[in-house]
C-alpha positions in Angstrom: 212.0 -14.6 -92.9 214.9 -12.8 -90.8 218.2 -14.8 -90.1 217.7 -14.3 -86.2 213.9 -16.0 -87.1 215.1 -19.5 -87.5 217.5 -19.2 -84.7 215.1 -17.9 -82.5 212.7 -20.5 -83.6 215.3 -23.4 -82.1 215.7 -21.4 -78.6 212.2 -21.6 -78.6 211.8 -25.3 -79.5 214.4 -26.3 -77.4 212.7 -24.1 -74.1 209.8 -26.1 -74.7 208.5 -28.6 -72.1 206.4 -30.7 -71.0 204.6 -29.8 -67.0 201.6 -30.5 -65.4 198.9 -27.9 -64.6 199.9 -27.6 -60.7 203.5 -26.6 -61.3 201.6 -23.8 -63.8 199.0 -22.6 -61.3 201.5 -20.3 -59.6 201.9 -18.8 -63.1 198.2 -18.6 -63.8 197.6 -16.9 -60.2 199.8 -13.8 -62.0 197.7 -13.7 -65.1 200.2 -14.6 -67.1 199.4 -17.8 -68.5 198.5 -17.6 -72.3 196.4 -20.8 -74.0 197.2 -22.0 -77.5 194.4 -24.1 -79.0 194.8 -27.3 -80.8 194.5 -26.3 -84.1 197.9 -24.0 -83.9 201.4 -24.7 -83.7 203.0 -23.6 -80.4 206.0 -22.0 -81.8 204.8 -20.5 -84.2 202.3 -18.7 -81.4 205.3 -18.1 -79.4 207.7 -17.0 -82.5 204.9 -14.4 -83.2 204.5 -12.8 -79.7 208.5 -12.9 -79.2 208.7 -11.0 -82.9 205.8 -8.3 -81.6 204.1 -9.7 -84.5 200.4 -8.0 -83.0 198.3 -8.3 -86.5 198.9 -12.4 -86.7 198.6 -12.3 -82.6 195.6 -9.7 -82.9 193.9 -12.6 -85.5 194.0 -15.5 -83.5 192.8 -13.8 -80.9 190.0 -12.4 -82.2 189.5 -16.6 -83.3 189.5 -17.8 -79.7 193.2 -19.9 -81.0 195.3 -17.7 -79.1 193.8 -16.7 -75.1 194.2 -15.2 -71.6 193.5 -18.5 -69.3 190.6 -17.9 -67.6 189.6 -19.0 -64.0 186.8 -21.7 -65.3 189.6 -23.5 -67.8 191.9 -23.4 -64.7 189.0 -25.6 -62.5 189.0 -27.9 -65.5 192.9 -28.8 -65.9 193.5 -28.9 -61.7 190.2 -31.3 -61.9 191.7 -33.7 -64.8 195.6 -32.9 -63.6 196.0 -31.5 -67.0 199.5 -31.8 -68.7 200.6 -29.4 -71.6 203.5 -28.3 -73.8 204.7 -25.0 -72.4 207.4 -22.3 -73.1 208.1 -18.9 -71.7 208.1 -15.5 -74.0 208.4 -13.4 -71.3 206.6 -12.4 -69.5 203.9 -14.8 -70.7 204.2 -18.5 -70.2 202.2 -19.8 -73.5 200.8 -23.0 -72.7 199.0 -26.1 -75.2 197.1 -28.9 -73.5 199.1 -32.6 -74.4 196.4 -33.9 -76.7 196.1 -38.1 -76.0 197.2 -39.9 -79.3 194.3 -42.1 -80.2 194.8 -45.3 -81.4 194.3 -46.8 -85.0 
């Protein structure tokens, strides 16, 4: 790991926000929206697209973990008002749906 990777790995953390899917529609409308499944750890998605990292990027999406957002998922968050974790590696705004905690 670089010096600059844990440093960038902060500004990324700390750039991170919550926001609902209607404040990201606008984004979505320029195609620039980027999903992150469940199973993956935002930063790390957006540390690798920031770094160029295109084999690890190339992987996931090849998995389905890492995709364009796609007009039919877009129906689904406006219908449930869909909130998500979100941070911008420009141009892209990579985007994780807030999972509800379930109780034990």
């Amino acid at each position: 790991m670089s010096e600059q990777e844990p440093d960038l790995r902060a500004k990324l953390h700390s750039e991170t926000a919550k926001i609902g899917w209607a404040e990201l529609e606008r984004h979505f409308a320029r195609g620039v929206v980027v999903a992150v499944a469940p199973e993956l750890d935002l930063i790390d998605v957006a540390q690798t697209m920031a770094c160029d990292d295109s084999a690890t990027l190339a992987a996931w999406m090849r998995a389905g973990q890492v995709t364009r957002a796609e007009a039919e998922q877009a129906r689904d968050w406006h219908a449930r008002e869909a909130v998500f974790w979100a941070v911008v590696v420009a141009p892209w705004v990579v985007i994780q749906e807030v999972q509800p905690r379930l109780n034990a």
